[in-house]
FITORDREN-386833 format. One record per residue: residue in one letter; x, y, z of N, C-alpha, C in turn. Coordinates in pm, whole numbers, plus 32768, in hexadecimal, padded with zeros to 4 digits. Atoms other than C-alpha are relative to their C-alpha. Layout:
AXYZXYZXYZ...
//
This chain:
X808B801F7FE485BB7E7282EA7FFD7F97806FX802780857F8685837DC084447FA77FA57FC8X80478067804284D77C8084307F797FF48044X80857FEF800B836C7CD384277F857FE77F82X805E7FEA807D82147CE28330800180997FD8X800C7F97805D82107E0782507F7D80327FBDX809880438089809F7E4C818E802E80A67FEEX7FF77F9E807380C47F4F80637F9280087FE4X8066802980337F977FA17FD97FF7808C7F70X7FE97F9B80667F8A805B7E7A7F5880307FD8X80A17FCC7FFD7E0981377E697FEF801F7F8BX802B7FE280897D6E81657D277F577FEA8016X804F7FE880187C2581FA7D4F7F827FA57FABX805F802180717B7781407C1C7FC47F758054X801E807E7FA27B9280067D157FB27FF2809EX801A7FF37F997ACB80817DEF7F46800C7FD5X808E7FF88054791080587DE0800880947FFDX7FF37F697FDA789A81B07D9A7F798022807FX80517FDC7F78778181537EC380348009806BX7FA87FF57F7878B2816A7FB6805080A07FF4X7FAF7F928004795182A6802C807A80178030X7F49800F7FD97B0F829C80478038807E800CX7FA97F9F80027BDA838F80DA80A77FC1801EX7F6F80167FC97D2F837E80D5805C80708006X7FA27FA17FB37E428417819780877FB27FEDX7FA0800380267F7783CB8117808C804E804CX7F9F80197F898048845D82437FD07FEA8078X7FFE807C7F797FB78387832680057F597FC5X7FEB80AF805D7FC2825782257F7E7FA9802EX804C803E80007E648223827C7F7E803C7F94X8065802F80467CEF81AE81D07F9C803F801FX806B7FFF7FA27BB9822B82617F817FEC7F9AX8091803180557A6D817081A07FC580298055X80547FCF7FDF793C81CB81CD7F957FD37FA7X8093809780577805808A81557F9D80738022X80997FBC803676BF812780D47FBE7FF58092X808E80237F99762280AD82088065808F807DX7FED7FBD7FB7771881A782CE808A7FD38067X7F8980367FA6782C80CC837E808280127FD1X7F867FB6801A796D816E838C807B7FB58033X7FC380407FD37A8F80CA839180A07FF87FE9X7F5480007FDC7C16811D83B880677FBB8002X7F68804480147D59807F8332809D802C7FD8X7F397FDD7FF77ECD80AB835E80337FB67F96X7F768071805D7FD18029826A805B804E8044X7F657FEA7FC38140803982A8802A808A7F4DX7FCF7F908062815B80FB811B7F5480457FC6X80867FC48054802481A38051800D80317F77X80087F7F80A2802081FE7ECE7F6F80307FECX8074800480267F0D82857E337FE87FF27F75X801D801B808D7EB982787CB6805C80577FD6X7F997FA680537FBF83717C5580977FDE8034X7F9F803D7FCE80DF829D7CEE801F7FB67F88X7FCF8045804C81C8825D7BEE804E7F4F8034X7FC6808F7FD7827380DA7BC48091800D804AX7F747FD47FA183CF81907C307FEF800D806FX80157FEA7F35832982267D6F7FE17FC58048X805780A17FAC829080A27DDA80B17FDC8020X7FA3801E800583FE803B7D8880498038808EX7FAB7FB27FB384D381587E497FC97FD980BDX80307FD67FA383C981467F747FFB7F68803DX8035804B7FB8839D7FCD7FA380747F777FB9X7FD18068803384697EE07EB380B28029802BX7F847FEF7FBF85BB7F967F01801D7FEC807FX800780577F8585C97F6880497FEB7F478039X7FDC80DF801A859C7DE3802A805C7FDE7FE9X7F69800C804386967DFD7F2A80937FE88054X7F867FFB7FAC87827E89802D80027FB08084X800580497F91870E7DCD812C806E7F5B7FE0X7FA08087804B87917C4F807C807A802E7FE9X7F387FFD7FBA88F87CEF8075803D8013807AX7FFA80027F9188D77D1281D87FF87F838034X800980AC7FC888A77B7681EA7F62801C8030X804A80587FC6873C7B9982497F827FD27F91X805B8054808086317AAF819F7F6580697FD5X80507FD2803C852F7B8180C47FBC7FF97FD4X80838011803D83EE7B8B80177FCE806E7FC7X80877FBF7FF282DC7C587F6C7FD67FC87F9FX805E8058803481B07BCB7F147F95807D7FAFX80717FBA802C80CC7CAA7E257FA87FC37FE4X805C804080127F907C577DE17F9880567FBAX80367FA280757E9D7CF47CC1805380397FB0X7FBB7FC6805F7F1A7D9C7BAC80808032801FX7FAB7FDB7FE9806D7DEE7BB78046805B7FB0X7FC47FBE805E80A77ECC7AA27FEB7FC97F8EX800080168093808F7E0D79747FC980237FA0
//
Protein backbone atom coordinates (compact mmCIF):
# COMPACT_ATOMS: atom_id res chain seq x y z
CA UNK A 1 0.00 0.00 0.00
CA UNK A 2 1.83 3.29 -1.11
CA UNK A 3 1.67 6.00 1.31
CA UNK A 4 -1.59 7.69 0.70
CA UNK A 5 -5.50 8.29 2.22
CA UNK A 6 -7.73 5.41 1.64
CA UNK A 7 -11.82 6.16 2.40
CA UNK A 8 -13.92 2.79 2.59
CA UNK A 9 -17.27 3.38 2.89
CA UNK A 10 -19.71 0.42 3.96
CA UNK A 11 -23.74 1.43 2.39
CA UNK A 12 -26.61 0.29 4.25
CA UNK A 13 -29.65 1.67 2.82
CA UNK A 14 -31.67 2.02 6.26
CA UNK A 15 -29.06 5.03 6.82
CA UNK A 16 -30.15 6.79 4.39
CA UNK A 17 -33.58 9.61 4.70
CA UNK A 18 -36.22 8.01 2.66
CA UNK A 19 -36.75 11.92 1.23
CA UNK A 20 -33.32 11.33 -0.55
CA UNK A 21 -32.80 9.27 -3.62
CA UNK A 22 -29.10 6.78 -3.64
CA UNK A 23 -27.80 5.03 -6.37
CA UNK A 24 -25.04 3.03 -6.14
CA UNK A 25 -22.61 1.61 -8.53
CA UNK A 26 -20.41 -0.57 -7.03
CA UNK A 27 -17.99 -0.94 -10.12
CA UNK A 28 -17.25 2.42 -10.16
CA UNK A 29 -17.09 2.58 -6.19
CA UNK A 30 -19.28 5.50 -6.48
CA UNK A 31 -22.54 7.43 -4.52
CA UNK A 32 -24.86 9.43 -6.49
CA UNK A 33 -27.62 11.39 -3.88
CA UNK A 34 -30.21 12.98 -4.90
CA UNK A 35 -31.92 15.98 -1.81
CA UNK A 36 -35.72 16.35 -2.13
CA UNK A 37 -35.09 19.73 -3.40
CA UNK A 38 -33.26 17.96 -6.52
CA UNK A 39 -29.38 18.51 -6.09
CA UNK A 40 -27.43 15.75 -7.30
CA UNK A 41 -24.44 14.93 -6.09
CA UNK A 42 -21.48 12.32 -6.87
CA UNK A 43 -18.88 10.48 -4.75
CA UNK A 44 -15.89 8.23 -5.28
CA UNK A 45 -14.40 6.00 -2.61
CA UNK A 46 -11.27 4.04 -3.08
CA UNK A 47 -13.63 0.54 -1.74
CA UNK A 48 -17.69 0.34 -1.64
CA UNK A 49 -19.83 -2.34 0.37
CA UNK A 50 -23.27 -2.31 0.40
CA UNK A 51 -25.60 -3.89 3.10
CA UNK A 52 -24.96 -7.42 2.02
CA UNK A 53 -21.13 -7.11 2.56
CA UNK A 54 -20.17 -9.62 4.84
CA UNK A 55 -17.42 -8.74 7.96
CA UNK A 56 -14.91 -11.25 5.98
CA UNK A 57 -15.40 -9.26 2.66
CA UNK A 58 -14.57 -5.57 4.70
CA UNK A 59 -11.61 -7.68 6.08
CA UNK A 60 -10.19 -9.46 2.74
CA UNK A 61 -10.89 -6.06 0.75
CA UNK A 62 -9.50 -3.42 3.15
CA UNK A 63 -7.99 -4.69 6.56
CA UNK A 64 -5.70 -7.31 4.78
CA UNK A 65 -3.92 -5.28 2.85
CA UNK A 66 -2.84 -3.02 5.88
CA UNK A 67 -2.11 -6.13 7.50
CA UNK A 68 0.37 -6.87 4.76
CA UNK A 69 1.35 -3.67 4.34
CA UNK A 70 3.16 -3.33 8.34
CA UNK A 71 5.33 -6.44 7.30
CA UNK A 72 6.52 -4.42 4.60
CA UNK A 73 7.89 -1.73 7.45
CA UNK A 74 5.29 0.81 6.47
CA UNK A 75 3.35 2.77 9.28
CA UNK A 76 -0.54 1.92 9.21
CA UNK A 77 -3.91 2.82 10.26
CA UNK A 78 -7.69 2.37 9.90
CA UNK A 79 -9.90 4.47 11.47
CA UNK A 80 -13.70 3.25 11.45
CA UNK A 81 -16.19 5.24 12.46
CA UNK A 82 -20.05 4.20 13.26
CA UNK A 83 -20.98 0.94 13.97
CA UNK A 84 -18.57 -1.51 13.37
CA UNK A 85 -20.26 -4.67 13.69
CA UNK A 86 -21.03 -5.18 17.14
Amino acid sequence: VPASLKVAVRFRSSDVPSSARIQVNQSTNEVTLTSPEGVITTHHFDWLHDEGARQGDIYESIGAPVVASVFNWYNSTIFAYGQTGS
